[in-house]
MIVEX-869856 format. One record per residue: residue in one letter; x, y, z of N, C-alpha, C in turn. Coordinates in pm, whole numbers, plus 32768, in hexadecimal, padded with zeros to 4 digits. Each point is the difference from the previous one (the first is absolute). Example, Ala and Ser with C-alpha at 12.3 -4.5 7.8 and 13.67 -1.06 7.14 Angstrom:
// residues 2
a85277DC7830C7FA780778000805A80788000/s7FDD80697FB88052807780067FB3806D8049/
END
This chain:
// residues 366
x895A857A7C817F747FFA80297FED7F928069/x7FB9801A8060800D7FB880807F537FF9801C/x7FC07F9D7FD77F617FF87FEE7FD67FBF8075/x7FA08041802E7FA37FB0804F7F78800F7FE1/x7FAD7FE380487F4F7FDA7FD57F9F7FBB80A9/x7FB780107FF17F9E7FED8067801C7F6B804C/x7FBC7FC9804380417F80804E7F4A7FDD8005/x7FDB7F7B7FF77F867FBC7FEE80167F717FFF/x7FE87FD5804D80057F657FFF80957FBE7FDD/x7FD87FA07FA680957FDD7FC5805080217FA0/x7F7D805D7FB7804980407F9D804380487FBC/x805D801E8097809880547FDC806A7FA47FD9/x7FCC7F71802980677FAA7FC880187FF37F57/x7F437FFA7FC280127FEC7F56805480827FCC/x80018098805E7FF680637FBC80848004800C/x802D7FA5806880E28029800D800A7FA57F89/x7FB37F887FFC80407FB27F64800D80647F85/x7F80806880187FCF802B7F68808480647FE6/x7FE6802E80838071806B800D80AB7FEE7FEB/x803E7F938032806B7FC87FC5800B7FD77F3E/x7FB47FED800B800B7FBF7F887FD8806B7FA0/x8009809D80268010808C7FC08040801D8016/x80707FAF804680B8803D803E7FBC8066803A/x7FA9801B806E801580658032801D7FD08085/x8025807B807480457FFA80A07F68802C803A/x7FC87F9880457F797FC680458032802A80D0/x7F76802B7FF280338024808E7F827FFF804F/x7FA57F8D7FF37F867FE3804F800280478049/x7F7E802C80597FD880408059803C7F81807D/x7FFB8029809D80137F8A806B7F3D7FDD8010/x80297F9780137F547FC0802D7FC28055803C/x7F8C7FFF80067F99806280307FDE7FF480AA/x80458070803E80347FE780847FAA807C8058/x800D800580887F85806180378075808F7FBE/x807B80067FFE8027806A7FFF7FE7803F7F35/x7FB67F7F7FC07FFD80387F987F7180298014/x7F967FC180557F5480308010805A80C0802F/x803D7FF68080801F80A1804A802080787F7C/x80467FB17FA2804D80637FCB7F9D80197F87/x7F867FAF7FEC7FD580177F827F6380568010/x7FF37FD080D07F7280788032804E806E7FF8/x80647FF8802C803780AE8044801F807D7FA0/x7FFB7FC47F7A802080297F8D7F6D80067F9E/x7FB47FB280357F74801F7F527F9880488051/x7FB47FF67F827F6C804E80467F9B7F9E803E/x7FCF8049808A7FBF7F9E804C7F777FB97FC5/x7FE8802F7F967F9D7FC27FF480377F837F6C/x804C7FF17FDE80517FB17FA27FF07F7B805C/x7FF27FA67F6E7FEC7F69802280A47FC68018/x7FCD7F92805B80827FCC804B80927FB17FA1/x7FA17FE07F4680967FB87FB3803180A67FD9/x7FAA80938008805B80567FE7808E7FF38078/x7FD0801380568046801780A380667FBE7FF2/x80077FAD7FB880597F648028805580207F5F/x7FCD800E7FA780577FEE7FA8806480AF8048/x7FDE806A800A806F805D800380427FBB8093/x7FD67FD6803D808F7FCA8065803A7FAE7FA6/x7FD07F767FAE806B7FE37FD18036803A7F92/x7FED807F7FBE8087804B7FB5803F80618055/x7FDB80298092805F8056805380787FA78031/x7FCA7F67800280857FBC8051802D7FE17F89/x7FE87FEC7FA380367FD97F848079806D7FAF/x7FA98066803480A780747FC3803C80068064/x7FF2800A8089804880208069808B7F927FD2/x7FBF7F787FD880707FC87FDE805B7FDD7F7B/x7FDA80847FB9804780287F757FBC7FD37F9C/x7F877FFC801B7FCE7FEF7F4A800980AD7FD6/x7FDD7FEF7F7B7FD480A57FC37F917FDC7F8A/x7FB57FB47FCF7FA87FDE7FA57FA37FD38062/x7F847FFB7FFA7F747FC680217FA57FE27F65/x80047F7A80067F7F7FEC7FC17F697FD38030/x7FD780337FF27F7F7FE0801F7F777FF17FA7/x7F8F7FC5801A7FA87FD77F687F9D80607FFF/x7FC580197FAE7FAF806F7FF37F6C7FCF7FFE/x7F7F80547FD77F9E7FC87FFA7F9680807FF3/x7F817FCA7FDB7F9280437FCF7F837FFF805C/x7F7180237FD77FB9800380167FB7805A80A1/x7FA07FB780457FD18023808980557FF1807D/x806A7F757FE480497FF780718074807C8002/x801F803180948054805E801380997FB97FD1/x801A7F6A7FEB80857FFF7FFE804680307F68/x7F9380237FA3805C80517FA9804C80898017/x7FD3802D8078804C80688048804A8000805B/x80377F51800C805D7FE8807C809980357FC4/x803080107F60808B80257FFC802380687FF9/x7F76806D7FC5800A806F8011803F807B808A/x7F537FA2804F801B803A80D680877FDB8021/x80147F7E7FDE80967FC280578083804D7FA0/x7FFF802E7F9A806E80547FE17FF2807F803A/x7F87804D7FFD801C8095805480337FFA8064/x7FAF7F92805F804E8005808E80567FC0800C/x80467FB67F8C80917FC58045806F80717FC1/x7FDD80837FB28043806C7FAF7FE280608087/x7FA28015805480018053806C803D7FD28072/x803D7FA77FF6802E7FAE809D808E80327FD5/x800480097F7F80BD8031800080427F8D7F72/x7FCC7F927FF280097F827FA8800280407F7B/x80BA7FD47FE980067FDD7F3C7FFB7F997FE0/x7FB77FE47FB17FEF7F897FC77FBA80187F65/x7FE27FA57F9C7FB57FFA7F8B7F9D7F947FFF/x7F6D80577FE27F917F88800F7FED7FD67FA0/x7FF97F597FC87FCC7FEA7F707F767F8D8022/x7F9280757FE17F847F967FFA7FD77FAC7F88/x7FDB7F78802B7FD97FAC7F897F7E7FED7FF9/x7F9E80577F617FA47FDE80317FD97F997FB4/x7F7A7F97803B7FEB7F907FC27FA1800A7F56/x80287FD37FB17FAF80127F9D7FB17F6F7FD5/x7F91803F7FF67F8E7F777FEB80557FA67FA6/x7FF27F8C7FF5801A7FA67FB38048800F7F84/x8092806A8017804B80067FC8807B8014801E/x804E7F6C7FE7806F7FC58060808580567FC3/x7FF87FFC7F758054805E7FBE802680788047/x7F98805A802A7FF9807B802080447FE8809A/x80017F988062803F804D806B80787FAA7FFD/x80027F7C7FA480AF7FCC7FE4803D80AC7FED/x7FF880387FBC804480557FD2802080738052/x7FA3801D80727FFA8043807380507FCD8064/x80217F607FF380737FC88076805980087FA9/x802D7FF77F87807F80007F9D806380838056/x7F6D80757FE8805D80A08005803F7FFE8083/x7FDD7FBA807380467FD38081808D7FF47FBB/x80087F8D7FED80967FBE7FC7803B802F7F6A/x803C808D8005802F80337FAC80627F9C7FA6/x804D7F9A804180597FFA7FCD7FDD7F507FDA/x7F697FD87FCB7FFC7F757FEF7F9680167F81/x80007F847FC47FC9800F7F6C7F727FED8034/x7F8D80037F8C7F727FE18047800E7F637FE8/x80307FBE7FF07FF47F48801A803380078092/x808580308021802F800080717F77800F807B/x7FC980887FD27FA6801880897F8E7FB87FD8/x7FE17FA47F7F7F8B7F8B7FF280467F9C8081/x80807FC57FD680307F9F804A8012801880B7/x8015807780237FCA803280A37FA17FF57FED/x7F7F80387FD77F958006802E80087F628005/x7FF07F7C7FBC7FE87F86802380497FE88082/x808C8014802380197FC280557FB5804A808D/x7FDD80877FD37FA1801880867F697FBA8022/x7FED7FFB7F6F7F597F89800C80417FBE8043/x806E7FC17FDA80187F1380317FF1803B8098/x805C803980467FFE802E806C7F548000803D/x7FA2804D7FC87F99803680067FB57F71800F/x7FED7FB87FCE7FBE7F9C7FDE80537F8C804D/x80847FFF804F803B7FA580687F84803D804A/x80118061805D7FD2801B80717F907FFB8005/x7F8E80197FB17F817FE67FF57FD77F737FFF/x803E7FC77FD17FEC7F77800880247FB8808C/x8077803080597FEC7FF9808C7F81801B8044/x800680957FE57FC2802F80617F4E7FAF7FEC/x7FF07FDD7F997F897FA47FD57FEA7F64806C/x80777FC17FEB802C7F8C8064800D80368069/x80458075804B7FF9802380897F657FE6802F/x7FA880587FCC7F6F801280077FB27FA2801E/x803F7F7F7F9B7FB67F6B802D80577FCB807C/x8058800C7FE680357F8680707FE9803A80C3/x802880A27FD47FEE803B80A17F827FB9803A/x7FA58028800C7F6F800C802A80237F248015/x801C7FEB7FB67FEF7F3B800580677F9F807E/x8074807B7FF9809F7FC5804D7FE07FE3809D/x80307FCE801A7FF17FF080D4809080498022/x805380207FBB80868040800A8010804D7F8D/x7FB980A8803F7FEB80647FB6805A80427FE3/x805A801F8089808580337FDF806D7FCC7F8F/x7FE77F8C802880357FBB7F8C7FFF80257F56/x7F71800C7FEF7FE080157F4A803F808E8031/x7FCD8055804980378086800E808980147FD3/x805A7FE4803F80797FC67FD880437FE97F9D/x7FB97FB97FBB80357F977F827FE680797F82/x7F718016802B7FD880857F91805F80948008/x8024803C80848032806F801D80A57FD57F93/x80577F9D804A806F7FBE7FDD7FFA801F7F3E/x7F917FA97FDF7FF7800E7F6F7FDE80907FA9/x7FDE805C805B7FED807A7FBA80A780517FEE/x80417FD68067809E80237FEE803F7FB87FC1/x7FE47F6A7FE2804C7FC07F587FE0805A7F7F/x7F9B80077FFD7FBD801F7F7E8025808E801B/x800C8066804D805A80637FE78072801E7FDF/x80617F85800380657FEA7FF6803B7F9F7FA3/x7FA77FBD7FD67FE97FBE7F71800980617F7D/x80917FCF7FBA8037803A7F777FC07FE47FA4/x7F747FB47FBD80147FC57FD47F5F7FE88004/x7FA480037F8A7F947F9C800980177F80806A/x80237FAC7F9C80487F65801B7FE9801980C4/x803980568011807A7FDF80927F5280248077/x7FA8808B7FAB7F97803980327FBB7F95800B/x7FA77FA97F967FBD7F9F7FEF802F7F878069/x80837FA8800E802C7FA9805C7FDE802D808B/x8009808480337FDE8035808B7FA37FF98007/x7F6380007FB07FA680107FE37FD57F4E803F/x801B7FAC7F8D801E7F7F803B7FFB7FED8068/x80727FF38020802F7FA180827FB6804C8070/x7FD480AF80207FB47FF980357F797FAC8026/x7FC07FF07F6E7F7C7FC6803380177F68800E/x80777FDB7FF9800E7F7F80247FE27FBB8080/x808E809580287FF07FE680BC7F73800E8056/x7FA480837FBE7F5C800F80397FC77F937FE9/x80207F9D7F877FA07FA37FFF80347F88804D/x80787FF3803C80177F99807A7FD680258097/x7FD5807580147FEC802380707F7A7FBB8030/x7FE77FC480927FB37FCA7FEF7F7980508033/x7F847FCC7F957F91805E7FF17F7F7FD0804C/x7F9D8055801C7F8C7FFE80687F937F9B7FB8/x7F7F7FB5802C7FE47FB87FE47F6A806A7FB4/x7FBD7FED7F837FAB805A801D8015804F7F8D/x7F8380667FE48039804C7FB47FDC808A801A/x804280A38004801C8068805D7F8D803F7FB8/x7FD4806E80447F9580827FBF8052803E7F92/x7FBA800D7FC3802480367F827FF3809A7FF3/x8052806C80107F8980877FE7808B80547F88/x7F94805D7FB0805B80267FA07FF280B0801D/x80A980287FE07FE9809880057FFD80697FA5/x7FD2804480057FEB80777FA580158061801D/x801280537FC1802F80858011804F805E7FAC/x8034808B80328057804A7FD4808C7FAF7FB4/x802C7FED7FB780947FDF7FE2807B80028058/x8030807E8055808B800780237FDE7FCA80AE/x7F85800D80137FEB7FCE80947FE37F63801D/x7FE27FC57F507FFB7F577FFB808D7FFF8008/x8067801B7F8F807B7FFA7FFC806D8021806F/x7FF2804780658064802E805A7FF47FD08071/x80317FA880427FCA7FDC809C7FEF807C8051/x807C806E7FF280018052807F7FAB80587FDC/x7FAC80027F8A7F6B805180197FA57FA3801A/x7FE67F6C7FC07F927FA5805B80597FDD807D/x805A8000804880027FDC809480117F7C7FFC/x803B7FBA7F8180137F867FCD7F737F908042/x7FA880317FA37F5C7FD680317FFB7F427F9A/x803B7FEF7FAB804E7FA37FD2802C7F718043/x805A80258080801E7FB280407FBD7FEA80A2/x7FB8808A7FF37F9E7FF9809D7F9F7FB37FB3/x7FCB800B7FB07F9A7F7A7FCB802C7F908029/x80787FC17F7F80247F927FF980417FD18093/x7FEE804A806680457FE780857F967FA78043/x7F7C803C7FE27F528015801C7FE07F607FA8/x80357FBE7FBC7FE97F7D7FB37FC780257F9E/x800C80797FB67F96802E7F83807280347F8F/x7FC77F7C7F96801E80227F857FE880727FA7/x804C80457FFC7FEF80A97FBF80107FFB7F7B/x7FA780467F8F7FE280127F61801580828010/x8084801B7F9E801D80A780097FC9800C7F78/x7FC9808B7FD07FA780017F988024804A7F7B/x80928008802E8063806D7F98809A7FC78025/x803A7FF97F8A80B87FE280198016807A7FB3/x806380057FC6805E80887FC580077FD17F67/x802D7F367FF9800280167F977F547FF67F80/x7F9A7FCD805E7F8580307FE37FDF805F7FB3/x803A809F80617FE680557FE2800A80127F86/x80BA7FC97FF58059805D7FAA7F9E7FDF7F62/x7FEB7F62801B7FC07F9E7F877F9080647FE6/x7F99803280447F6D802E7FCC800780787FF2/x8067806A8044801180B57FB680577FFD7FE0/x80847FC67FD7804A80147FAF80027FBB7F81/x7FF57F5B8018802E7FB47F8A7F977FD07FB6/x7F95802B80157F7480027FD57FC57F708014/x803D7FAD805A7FDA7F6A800A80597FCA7FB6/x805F80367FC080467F9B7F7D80887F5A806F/x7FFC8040808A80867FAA80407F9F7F778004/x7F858047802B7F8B7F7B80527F8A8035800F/x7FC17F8C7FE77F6C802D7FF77FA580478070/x7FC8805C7FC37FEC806680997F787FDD7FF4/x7FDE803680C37FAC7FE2805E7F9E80877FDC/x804180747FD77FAF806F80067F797FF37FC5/x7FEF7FE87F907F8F80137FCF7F647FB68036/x806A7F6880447F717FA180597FD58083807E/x8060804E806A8022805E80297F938054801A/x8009801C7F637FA180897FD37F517FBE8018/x80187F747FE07F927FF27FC07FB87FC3809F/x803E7FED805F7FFD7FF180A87F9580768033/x805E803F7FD2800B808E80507F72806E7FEF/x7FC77FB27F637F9E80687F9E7F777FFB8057/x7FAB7FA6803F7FA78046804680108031807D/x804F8028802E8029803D8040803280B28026/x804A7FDF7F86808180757FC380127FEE7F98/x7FD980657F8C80137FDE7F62804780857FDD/x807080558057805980387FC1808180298043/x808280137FB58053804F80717FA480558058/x807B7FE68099800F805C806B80908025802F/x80387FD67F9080B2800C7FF280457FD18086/x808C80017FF680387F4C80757FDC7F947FB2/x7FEF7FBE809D7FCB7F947FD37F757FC7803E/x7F9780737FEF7F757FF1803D7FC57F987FCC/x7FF780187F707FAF7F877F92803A7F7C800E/x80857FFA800D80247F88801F80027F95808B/x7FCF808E8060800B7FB780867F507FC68036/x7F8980527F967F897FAC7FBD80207F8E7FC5/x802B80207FD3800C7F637F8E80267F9C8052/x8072801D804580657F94802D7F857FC1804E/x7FDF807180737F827FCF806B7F9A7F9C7FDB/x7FCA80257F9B7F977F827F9880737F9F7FED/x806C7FD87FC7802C7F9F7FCD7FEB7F99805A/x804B8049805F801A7FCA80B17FB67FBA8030/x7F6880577FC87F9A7F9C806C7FBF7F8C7F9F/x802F80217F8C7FD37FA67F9480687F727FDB/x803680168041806F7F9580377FF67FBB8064/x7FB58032806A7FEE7FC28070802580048064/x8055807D7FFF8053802F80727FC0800E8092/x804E7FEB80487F92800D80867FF080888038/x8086804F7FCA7FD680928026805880517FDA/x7FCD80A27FDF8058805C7F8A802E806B8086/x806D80217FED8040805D8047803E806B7F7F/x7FBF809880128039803B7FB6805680798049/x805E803A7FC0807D802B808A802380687F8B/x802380628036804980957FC37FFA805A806C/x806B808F7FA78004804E80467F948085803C/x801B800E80787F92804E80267FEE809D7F89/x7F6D80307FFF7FF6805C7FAE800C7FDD7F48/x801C7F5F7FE180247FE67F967F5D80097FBC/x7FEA80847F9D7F96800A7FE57FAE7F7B7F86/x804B7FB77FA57FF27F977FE37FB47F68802B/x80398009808A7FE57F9D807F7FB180228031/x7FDB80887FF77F5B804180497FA07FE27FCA/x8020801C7F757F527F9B7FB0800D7F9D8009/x804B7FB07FC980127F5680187FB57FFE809B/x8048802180527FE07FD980787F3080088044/x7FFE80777FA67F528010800D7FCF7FC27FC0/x80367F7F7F8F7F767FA37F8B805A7F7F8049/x80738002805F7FF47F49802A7F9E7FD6806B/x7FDA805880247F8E7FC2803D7F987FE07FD8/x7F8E801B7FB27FA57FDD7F9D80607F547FB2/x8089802C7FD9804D7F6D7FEF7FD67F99805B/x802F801F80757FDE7F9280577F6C7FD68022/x7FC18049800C7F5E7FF37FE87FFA7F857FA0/x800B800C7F947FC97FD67FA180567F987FDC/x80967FE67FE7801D7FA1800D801E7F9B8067/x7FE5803080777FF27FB6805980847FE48037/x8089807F7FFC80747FBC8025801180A58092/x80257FCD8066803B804D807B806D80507FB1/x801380A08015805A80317FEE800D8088804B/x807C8007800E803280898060804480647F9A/x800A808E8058808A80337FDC804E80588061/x80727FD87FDB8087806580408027805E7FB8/x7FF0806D8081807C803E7F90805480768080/x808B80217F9080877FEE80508027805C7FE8/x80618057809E801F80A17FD2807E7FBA807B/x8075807F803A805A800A801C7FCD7FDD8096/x7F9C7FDE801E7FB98004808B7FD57F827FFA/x802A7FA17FA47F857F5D804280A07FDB8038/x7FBA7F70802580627FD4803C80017F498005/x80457FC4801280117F6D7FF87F6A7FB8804D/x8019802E80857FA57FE9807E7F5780047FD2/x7FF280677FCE7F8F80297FFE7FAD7FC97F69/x80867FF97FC87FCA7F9A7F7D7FC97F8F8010/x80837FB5805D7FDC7F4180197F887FFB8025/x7FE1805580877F698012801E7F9D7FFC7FC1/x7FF980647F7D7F6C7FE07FB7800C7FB77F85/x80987F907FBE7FF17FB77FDC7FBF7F79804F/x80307FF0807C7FF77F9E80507F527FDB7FEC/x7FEF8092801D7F607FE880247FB080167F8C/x8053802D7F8C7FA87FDA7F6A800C7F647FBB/x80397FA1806A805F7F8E7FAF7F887FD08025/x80087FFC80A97F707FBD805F7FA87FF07FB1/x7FC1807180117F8080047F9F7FDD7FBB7F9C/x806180167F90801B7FB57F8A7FE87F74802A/x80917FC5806A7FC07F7E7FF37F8C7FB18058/x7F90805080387FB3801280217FB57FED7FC2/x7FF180267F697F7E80317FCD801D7F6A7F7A/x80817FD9801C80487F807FA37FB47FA98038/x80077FF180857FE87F8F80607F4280067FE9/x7FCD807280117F5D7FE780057FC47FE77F73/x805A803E7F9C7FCA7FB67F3C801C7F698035/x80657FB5802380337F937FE27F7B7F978038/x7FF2802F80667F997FCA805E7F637FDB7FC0/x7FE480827FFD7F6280457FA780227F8F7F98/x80697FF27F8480007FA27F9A7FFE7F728022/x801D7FCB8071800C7F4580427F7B80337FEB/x7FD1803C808E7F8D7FEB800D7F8F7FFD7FA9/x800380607F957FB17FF67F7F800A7F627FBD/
END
């Protein structure tokens, strides 16, 4: 069995840990490249959202280079991606492709139920065995998040950007290559060691937090790595979802760490007081938290047609009304582009600190 699975952020790295440590032969997708955007329009239906597009390029280059298993996660409700493993097996069975699909689907707050769903992966390991992978894919999980947390602060602060750039990129290939909690955690380290010698701007940067869809927060090459065009921009970025978040509030019922969901819900309630399946309710909520924090401004970002992001997107404005925080939205198909992004961040940053600069003022003067 020769497994592969979708490509999203960093977290093909926890899933090669999880995946080794089920003795199985791992065969990541290659990074998400224009020839995986070509191969994944030329192949779906045109009106399909862009993490469909992107995940079947990365299982076409992914068997091309000998996998024969796909896993992929399953799902419920209004959002179409509970029908992303279904579509992406017909048409990767009509293109000519053998392979075997095994979808995982998530079960509410019962950890039992999908341990046992990664066990049946690894035929040949006891269920402690695939308890003990799944941890070493958390430690992994919880290195990089914890970077990418310190990337977030230090970019936007550094006078030598390339630099944290660097230090962070460098450290995402230790910790891939790290055997070892222990070895994951030390890379983890000494990264934020080096960001915190770099020398930093005087001052303190705009603050704006994002929201949105899940796989388009998580993936640069569907946000256009909007991440580091911020922090390029001197703005400290609040991402409003990690993975292991997630995993904590629909899978483990809150039991890893104390979850955010329910303050969330309770954000989100005059506003939005029910599913709109995704992550609509949560990208309300987040929006209130945001401005209830003090953020200077909410950027919410998904994929185009993402019907989820369509309501959200029609009650943040009444948000901003009322709490009084600037917010935009993007959103991203096989057609945006780097250029055209920087542009209306550039000129949503302005604004922002524009509207920083005339509170600050209005308050002396009061």
């Amino acid at each position: 069995m020769k497994i592969t699975f979708p490509h999203m952020g960093n977290m093909h790295i926890a899933i090669k840990a999880l995946m080794a440590g089920l003795k199985l032969e791992v065969i990541p997708p290659p990074p998400v490249s224009k020839r995986t955007f070509e191969l994944g329009i030329r192949h779906s239906p045109e009106f399909a959202c862009m993490p469909l597009k992107i995940n079947l390029g990365n299982f076409i280059e992914a068997l091309e280079n000998g996998a024969d298993t796909i896993v992929m996660a399953g799902g419920w409700g209004p959002c179409r991606f509970g029908y992303y493993a279904q579509v992406e097996r017909d048409i990767l069975e009509g293109l000519g492709y053998q392979f075997k699909m095994i979808v995982l689907e998530a079960p509410d707050s019962k950890a039992y139920d999908l341990i046992k769903q990664i066990k049946a992966l690894g035929e040949n390991v006891s269920f402690w065995e695939a308890v003990k992978a799944i941890k070493y894919g958390w430690s992994k999980l919880n290195a990089l998040e914890l970077l990418e947390r310190q990337f977030d602060y230090y970019l936007p602060r550094a006078r030598d950007k390339h630099m944290v750039e660097k230090i962070y990129d460098d450290a995402v290939v230790t910790i891939d290559r790290a055997g070892s909690k222990t070895e994951a955690d030390e890379a983890t380290g000494q990264a934020i060691k080096k960001m915190s010698r770099v020398d930093l701007k005087a001052g303190l940067p705009l603050k704006i937090g994002i929201v949105g869809e899940i796989y388009t927060m998580f993936e640069p090459a569907a946000n256009y790595n909007i991440y580091r065009l911020l922090g390029r921009m001197d703005v400290q970025v609040s991402r409003s979802a990690y993975v292991t978040e997630w995993i904590n509030d629909h899978i483990m019922g809150g039991y890893v760490k104390k979850s955010s969901r329910k303050n969330l819900i309770a954000c989100a309630k005059p506003y939005l007081n029910c599913e709109v399946g995704g992550h609509g309710l949560e990208t309300v909520g987040n929006t209130v938290h945001f401005a209830r924090m003090k953020h200077d401004g909410i950027i919410q970002i998904g994929p185009l047609t993402c019907m989820p992001e369509i309501v959200a997107q029609s009650i943040i404005p009444s948000i901003s009304e009322k709490e009084g925080v600037p917010c935009m939205t993007l959103w991203f198909d096989e057609l945006s582009g780097t250029a055209g992004l920087s542009t209306r961040l550039e000129a949503f940053v302005d604004m922002v600190h524009r509207k920083k600069l005339s509170t600050n003022n209005q308050i002396k003067e009061a």
